[in-house]
C-alpha positions as a Python dict, from the first residue, in 0.01 Angstrom:
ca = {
    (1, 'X'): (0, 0, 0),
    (2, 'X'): (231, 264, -130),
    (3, 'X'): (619, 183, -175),
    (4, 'X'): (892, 448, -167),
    (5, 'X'): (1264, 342, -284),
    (6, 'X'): (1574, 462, -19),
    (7, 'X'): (1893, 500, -148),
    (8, 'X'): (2061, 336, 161),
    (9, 'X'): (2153, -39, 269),
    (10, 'X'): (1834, -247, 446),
    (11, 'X'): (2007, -202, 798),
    (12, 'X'): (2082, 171, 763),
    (13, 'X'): (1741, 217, 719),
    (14, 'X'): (1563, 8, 897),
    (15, 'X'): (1772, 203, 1193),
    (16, 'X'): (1714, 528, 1039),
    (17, 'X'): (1313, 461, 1029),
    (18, 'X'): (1315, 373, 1370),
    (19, 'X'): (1461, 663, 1487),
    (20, 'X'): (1211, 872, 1278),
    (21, 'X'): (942, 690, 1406),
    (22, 'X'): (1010, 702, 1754),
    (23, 'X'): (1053, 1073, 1690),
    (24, 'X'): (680, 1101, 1513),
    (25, 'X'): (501, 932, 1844),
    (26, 'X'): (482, 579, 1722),
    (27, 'X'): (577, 260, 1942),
    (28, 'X'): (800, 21, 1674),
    (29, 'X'): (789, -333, 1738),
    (30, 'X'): (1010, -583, 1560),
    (31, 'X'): (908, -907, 1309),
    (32, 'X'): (1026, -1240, 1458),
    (33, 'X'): (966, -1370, 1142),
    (34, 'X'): (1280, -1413, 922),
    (35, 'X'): (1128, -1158, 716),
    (36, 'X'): (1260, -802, 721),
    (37, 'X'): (980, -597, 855),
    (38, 'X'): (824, -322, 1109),
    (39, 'X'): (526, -265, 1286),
    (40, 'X'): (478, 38, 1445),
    (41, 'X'): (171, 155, 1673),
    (42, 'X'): (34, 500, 1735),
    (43, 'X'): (-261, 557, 2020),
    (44, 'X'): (-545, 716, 1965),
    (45, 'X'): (-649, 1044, 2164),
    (46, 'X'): (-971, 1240, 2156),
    (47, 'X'): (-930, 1361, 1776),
    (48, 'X'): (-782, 1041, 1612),
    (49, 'X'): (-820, 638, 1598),
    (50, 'X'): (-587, 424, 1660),
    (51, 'X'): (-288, 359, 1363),
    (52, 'X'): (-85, 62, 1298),
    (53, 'X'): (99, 85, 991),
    (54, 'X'): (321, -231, 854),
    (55, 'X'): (676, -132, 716),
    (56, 'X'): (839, -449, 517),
    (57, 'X'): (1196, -380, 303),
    (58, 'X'): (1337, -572, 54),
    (59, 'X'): (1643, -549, -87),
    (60, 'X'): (1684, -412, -473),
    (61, 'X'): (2070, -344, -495),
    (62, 'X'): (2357, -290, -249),
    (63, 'X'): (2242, 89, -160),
    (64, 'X'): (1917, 57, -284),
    (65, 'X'): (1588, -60, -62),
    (66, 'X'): (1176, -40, -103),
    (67, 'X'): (999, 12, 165),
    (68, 'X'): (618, -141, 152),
    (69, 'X'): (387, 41, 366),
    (70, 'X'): (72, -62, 458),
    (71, 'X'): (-193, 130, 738),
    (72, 'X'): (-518, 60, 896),
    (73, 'X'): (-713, 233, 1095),
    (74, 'X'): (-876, 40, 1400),
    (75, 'X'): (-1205, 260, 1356),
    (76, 'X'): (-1219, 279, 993),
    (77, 'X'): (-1212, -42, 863),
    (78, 'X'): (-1434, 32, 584),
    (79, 'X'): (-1245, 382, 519),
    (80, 'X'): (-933, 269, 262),
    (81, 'X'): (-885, 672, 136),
    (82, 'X'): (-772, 743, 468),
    (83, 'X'): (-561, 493, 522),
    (84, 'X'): (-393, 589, 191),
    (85, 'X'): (-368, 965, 298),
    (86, 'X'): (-195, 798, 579),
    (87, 'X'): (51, 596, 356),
    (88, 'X'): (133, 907, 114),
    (89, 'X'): (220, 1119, 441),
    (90, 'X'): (477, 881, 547),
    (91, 'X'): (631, 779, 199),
    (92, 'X'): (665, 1191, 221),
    (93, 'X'): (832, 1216, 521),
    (94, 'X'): (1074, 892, 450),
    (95, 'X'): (1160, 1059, 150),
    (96, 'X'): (1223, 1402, 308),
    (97, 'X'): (1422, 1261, 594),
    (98, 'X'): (1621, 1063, 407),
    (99, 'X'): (1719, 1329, 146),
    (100, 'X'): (1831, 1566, 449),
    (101, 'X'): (2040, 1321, 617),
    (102, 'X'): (2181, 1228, 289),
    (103, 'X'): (2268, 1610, 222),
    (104, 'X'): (2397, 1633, 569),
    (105, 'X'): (2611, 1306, 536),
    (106, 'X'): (2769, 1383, 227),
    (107, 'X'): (2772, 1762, 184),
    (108, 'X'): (2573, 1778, -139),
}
């Protein structure tokens, strides 16, 4: 599980995410449990297996939200260093698209 902290409100960025995911290929399905969480699902092809990766936020101040993120892989079960390679590559990419939009938002 890796965690990455996001200067923005929980529903900013739970909207934001989406968006980001649907543009990286992944299908994003909702929690219907009162928690505040994600799944999203990308296929497999020729190359690849299968990812599903678990998003959940929790609130630390006002503007201030963690993001838990947890992936498997549905043919590596027994291969955790990928699925962390997996997690790092996405805390990098929340963290990079959320530091553009900021500097787009705001002008800094």
């Amino acid at each position: 599980m890796e965690t990455a902290l996001v200067g923005y409100a929980m529903p900013i960025v739970i909207k934001k995410l989406k968006a980001l995911l649907d543009r990286l290929g992944f299908v994003v399905v909702g929690s219907k449990d009162k928690l505040p969480e994600l799944q999203a699902f990308q296929n497999g092809n020729w190359f690849r297996s299968s990812r599903n990766i678990i998003f959940r936020f929790s609130k630390v101040e006002d503007n201030l939200t963690r993001i838990d993120i947890t992936a498997t892989i549905e043919n590596n079960k027994n291969n955790r260093r990928a699925e962390e390679v997996i997690e790092e590559k996405i805390v990098s990419t929340i963290y990079q698209h959320f530091t553009t939009t900021r500097k787009l938002e705001y002008g800094i």
